[in-house]
DOKE-593664 format. One record per residue: residue number from 0; residue in three letters; x negated, y negated, z of N, C-alpha, C, CB in turn. Coordinates in pm, 1 decimal. Glycine has a CB too. Layout:
BEGIN
ronu; sedren; n.X; n.Y; n.Z; ca.X; ca.Y; ca.Z; c.X; c.Y; c.Z; cb.X; cb.Y; cb.Z
NUM; ALA; X; Y; Z; X; Y; Z; X; Y; Z; X; Y; Z
...
***
This chain:
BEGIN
ronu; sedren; n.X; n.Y; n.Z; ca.X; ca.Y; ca.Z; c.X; c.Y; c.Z; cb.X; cb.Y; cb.Z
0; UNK; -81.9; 118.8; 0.0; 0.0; 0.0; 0.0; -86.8; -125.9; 0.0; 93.5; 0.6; 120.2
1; UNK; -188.0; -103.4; 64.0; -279.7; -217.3; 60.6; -357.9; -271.1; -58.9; -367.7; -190.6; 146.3
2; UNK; -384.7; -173.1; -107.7; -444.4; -163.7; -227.8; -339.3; -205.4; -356.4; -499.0; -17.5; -235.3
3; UNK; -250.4; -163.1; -323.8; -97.0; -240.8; -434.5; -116.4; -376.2; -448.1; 81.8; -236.3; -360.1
4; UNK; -104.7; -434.0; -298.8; -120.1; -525.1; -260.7; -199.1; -642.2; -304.5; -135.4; -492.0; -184.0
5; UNK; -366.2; -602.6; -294.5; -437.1; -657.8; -328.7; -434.2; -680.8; -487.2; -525.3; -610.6; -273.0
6; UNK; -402.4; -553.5; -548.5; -400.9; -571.4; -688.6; -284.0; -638.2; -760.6; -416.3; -450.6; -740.8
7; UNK; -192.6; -696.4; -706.4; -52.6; -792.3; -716.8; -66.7; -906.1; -688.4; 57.2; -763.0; -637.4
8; UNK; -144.1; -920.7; -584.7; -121.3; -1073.4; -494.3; -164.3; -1213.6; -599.3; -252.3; -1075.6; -329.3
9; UNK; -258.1; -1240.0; -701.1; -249.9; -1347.6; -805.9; -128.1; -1328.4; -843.6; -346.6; -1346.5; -922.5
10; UNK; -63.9; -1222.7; -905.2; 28.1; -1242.3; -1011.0; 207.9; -1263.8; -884.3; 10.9; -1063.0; -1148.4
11; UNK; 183.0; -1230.8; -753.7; 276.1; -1286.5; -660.3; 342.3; -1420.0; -643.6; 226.0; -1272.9; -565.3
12; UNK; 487.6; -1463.4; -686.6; 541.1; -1593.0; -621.6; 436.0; -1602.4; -519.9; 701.7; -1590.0; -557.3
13; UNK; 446.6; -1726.1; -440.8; 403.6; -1763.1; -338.9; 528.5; -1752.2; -221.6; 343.6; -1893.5; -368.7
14; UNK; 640.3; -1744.9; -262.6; 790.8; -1744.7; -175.6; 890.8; -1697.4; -298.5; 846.4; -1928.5; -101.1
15; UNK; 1013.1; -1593.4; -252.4; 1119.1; -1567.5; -311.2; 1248.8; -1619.1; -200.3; 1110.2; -1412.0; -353.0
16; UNK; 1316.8; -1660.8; -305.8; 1425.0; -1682.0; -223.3; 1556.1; -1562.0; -231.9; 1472.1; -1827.5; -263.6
17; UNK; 1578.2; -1517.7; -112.0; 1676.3; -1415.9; -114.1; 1852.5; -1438.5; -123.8; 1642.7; -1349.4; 7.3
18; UNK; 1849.0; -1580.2; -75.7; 1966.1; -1606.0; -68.7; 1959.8; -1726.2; -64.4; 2031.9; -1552.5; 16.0
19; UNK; 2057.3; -1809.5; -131.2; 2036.3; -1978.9; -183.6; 2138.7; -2022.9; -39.2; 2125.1; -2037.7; -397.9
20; UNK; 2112.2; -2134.9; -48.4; 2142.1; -2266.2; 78.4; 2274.1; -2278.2; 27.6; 2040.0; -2440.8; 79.0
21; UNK; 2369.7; -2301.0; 161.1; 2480.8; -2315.1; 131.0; 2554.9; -2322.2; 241.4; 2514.1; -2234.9; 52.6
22; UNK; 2673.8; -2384.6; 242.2; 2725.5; -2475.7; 339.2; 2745.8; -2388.5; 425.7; 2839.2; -2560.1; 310.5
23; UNK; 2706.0; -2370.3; 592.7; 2666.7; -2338.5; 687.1; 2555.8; -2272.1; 676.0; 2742.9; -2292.9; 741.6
24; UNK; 2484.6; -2223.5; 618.3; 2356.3; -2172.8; 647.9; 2261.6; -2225.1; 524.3; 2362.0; -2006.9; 664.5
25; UNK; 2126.9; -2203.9; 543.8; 2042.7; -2249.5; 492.3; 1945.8; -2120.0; 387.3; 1980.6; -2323.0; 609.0
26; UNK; 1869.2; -2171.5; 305.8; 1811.3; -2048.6; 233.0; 1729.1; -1980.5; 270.6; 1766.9; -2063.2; 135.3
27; UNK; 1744.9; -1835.9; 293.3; 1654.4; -1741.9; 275.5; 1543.4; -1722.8; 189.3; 1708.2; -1664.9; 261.2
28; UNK; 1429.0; -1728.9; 269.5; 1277.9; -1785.9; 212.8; 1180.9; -1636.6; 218.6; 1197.1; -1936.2; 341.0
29; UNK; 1121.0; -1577.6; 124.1; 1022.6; -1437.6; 197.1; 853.3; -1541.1; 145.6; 1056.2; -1200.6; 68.9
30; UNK; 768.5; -1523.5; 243.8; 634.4; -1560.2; 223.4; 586.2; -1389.4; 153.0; 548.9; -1624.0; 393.8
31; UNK; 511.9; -1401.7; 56.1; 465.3; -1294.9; -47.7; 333.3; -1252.3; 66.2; 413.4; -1368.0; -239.0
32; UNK; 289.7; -1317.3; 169.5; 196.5; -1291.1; 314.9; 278.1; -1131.6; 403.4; 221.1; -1479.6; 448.6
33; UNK; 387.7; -1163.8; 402.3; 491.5; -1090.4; 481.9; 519.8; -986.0; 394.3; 620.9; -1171.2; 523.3
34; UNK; 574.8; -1032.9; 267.0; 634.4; -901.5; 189.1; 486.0; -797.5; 142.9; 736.7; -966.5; 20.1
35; UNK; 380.3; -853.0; 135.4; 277.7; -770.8; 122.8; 223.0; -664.8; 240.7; 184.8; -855.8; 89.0
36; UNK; 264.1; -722.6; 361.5; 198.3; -690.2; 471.3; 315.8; -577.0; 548.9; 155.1; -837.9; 557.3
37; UNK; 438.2; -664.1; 543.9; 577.2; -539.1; 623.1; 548.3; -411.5; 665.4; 699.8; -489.5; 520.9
38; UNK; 542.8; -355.6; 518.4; 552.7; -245.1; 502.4; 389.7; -145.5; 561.6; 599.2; -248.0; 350.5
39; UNK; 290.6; -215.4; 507.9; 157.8; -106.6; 628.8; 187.8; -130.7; 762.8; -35.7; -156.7; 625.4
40; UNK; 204.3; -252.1; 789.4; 224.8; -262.5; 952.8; 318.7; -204.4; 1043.6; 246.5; -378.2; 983.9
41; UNK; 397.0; -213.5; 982.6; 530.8; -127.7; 989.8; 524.7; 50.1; 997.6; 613.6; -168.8; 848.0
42; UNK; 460.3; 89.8; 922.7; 354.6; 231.0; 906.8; 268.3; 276.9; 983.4; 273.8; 231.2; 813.7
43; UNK; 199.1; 193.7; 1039.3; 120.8; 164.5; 1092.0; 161.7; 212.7; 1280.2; 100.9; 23.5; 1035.2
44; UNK; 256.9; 90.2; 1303.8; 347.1; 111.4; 1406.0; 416.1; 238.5; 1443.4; 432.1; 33.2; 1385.6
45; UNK; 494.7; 252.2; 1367.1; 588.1; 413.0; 1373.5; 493.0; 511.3; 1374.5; 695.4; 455.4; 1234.1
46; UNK; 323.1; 501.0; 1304.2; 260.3; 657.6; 1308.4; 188.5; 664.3; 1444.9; 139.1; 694.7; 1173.8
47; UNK; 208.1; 553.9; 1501.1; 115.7; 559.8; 1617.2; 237.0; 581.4; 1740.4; 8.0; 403.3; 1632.3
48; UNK; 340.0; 521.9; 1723.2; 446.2; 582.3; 1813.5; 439.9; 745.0; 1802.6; 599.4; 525.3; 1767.9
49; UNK; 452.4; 772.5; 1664.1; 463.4; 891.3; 1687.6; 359.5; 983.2; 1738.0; 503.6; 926.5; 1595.8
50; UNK; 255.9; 966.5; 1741.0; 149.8; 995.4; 1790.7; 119.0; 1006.6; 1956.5; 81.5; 912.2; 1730.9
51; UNK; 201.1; 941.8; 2011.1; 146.9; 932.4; 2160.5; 276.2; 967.2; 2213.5; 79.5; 778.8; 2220.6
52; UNK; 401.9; 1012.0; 2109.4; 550.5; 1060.1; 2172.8; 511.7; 1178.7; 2271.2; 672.1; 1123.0; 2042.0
53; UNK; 448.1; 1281.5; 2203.2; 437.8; 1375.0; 2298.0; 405.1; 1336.9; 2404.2; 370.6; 1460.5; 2274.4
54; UNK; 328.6; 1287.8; 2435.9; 246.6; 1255.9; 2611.3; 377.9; 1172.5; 2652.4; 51.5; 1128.9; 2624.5
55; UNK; 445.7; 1077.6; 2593.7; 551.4; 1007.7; 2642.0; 662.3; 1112.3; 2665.7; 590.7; 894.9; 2547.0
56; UNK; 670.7; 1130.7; 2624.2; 808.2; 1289.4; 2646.2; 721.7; 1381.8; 2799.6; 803.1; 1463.7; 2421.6
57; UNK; 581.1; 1439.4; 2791.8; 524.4; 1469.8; 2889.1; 557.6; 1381.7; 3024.1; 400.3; 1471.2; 2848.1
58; UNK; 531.0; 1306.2; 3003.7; 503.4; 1194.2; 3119.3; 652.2; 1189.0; 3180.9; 444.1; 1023.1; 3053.6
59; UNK; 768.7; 1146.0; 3105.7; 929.4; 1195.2; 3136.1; 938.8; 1247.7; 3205.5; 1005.0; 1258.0; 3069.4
60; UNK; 898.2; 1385.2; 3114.6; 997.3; 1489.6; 3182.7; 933.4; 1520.0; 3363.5; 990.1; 1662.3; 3067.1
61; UNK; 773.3; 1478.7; 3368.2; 731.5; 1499.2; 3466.7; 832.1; 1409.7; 3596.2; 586.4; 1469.8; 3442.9
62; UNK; 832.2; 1305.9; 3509.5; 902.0; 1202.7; 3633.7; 1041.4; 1245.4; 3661.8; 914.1; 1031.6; 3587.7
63; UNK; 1112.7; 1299.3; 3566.7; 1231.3; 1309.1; 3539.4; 1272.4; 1484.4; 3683.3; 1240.5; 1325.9; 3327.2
64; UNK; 1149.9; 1526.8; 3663.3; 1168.6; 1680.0; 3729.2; 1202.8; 1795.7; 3649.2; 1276.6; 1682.6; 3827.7
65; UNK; 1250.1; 1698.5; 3532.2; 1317.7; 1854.9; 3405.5; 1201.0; 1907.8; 3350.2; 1430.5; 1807.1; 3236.3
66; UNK; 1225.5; 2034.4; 3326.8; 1117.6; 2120.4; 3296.2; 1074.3; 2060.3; 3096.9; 1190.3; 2319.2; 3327.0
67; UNK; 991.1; 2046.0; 3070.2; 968.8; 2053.4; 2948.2; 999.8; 2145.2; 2878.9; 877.2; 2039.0; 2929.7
68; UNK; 1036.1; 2144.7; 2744.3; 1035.1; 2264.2; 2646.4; 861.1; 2330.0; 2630.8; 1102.0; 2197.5; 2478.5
69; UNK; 865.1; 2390.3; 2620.1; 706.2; 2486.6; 2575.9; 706.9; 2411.1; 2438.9; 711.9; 2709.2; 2555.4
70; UNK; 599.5; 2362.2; 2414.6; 544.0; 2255.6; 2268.0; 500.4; 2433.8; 2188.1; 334.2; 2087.1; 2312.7
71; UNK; 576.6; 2406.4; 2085.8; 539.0; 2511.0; 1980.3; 488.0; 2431.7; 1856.8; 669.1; 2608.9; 1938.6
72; UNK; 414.0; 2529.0; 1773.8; 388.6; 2443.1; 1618.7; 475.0; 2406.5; 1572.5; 337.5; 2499.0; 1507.0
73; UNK; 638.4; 2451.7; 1593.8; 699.5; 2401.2; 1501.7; 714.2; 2240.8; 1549.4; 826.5; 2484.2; 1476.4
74; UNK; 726.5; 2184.0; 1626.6; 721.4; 2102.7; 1664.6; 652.1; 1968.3; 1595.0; 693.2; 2146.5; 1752.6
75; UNK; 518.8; 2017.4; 1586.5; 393.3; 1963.6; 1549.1; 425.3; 1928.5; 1395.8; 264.1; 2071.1; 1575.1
76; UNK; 496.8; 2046.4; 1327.8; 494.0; 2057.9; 1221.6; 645.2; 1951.8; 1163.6; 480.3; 2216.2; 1201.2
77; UNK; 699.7; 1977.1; 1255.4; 842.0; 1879.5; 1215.0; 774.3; 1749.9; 1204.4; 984.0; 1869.3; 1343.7
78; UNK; 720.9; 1697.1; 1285.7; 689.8; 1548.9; 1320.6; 571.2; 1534.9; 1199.2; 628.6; 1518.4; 1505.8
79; UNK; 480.9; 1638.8; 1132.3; 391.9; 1597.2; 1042.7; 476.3; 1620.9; 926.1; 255.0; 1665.4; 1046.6
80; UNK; 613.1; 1663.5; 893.1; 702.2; 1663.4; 779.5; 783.1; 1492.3; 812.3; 822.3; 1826.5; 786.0
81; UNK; 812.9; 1455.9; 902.5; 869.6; 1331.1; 934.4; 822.4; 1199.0; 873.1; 858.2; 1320.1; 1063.8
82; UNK; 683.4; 1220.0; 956.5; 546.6; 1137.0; 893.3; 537.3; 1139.3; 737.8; 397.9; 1209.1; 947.8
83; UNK; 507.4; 1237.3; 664.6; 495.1; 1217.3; 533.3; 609.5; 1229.6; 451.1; 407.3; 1292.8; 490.8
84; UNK; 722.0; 1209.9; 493.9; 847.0; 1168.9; 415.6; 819.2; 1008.1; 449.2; 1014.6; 1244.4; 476.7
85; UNK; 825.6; 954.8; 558.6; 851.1; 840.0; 576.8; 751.6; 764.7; 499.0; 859.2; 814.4; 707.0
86; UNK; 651.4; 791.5; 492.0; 535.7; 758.9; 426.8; 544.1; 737.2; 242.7; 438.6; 879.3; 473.0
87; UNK; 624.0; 791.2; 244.8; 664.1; 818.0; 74.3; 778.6; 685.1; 80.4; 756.1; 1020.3; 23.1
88; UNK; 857.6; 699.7; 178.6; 988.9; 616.7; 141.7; 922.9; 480.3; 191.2; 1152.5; 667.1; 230.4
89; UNK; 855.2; 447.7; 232.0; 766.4; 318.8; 252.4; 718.8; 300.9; 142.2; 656.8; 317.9; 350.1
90; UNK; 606.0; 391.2; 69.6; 556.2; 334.1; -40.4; 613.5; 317.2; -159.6; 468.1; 382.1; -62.5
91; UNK; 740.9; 364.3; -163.9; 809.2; 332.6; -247.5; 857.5; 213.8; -242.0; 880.7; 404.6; -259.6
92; UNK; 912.7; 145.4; -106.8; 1002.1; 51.1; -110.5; 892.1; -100.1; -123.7; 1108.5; 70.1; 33.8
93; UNK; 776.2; -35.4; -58.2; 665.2; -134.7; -76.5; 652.9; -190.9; -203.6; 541.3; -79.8; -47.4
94; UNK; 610.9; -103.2; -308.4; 592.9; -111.6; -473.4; 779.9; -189.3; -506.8; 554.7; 109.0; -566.3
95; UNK; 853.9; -162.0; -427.8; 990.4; -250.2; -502.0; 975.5; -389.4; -415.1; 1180.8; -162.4; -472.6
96; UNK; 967.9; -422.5; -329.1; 908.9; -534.9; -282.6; 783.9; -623.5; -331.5; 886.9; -500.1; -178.4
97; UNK; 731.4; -591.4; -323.7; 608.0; -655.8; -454.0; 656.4; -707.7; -545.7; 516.7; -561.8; -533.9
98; UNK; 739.2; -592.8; -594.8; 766.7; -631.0; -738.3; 865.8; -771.7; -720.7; 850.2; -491.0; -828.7
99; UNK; 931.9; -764.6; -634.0; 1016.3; -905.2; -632.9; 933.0; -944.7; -643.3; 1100.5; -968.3; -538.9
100; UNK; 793.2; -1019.8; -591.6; 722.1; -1139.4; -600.0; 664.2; -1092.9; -743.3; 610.8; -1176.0; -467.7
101; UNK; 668.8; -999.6; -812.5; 567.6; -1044.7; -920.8; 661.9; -1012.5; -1070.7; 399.3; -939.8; -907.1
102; UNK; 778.2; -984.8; -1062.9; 908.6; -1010.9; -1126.2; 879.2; -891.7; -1217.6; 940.8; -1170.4; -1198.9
103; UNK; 778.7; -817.3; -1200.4; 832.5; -673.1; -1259.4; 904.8; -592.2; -1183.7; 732.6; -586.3; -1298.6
104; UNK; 1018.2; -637.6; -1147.6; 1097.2; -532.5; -1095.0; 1138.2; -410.7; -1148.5; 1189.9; -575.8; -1067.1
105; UNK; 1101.9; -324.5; -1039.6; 1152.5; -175.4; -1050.4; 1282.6; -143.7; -975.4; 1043.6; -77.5; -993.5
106; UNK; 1349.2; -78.5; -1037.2; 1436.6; -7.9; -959.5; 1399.9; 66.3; -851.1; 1495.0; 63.8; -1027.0
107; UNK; 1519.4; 39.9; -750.5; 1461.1; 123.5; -605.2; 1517.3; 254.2; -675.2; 1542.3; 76.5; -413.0
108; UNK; 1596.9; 268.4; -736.6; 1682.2; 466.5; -811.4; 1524.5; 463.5; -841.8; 1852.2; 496.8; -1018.0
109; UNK; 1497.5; 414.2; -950.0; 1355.5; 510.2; -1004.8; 1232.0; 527.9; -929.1; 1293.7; 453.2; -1131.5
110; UNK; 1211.5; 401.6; -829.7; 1121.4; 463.4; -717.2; 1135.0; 577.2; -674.3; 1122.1; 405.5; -611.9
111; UNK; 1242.5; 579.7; -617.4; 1294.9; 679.7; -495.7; 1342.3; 856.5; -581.0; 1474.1; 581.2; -406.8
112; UNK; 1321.4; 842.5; -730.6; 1371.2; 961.7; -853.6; 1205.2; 968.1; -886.4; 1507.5; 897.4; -1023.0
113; UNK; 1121.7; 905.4; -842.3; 964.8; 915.6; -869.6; 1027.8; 962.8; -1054.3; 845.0; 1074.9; -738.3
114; UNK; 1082.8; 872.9; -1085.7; 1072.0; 862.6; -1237.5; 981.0; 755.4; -1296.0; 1206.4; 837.9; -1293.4
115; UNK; 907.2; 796.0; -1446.6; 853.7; 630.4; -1504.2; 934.5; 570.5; -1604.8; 702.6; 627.1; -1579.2
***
């Protein structure tokens, strides 16, 4: 995503507007700073939550008195299928975000149909 990023950012608006000004509210402004950045940080965030859930679930249940479940692979394995779905549906939505600022818009269907 970063690398998208970098290779977009000349040809990026500097600001899109999402929604025009109008009587009671005012216009919706995106800085091409933000729409570049959202989406790793955002990634970023959630893989590291997920990462330290277990010990947080540990730490619970200790306080809590309830017995833990016995941690099996499947476990391990759900949360590393979680991770790399989410990871896909980020970089997809990343590459359709961009594209607002650099007006080759893609369809989010053909992102998300990994069609060209």
């Amino acid at each position: 995503m970063i690398a998208w990023s970098a290779v977009h950012w000349p040809e990026m608006a500097p600001t899109i507007v999402t929604r025009e000004a109008g009587g009671s509210h005012g216009a919706s402004i995106i800085p091409r700073g933000f729409s570049a950045s959202a989406m790793p940080v955002t990634l970023v965030l959630v893989s590291s939550l997920m990462a330290i859930s277990p010990w947080v679930n540990a730490k619970f249940s200790s306080l809590t008195g309830m017995p833990m479940p016995r941690y099996d692979r499947s476990a391990a394995r759900v949360r590393t299928a979680t991770q790399a779905g989410l990871c896909l549906v980020m970089c997809a939505m990343h590459v359709f975000v961009v594209g607002l600022h650099t007006g080759l818009e893609t369809s989010a269907l053909t992102l998300v149909a990994m069609e060209p």
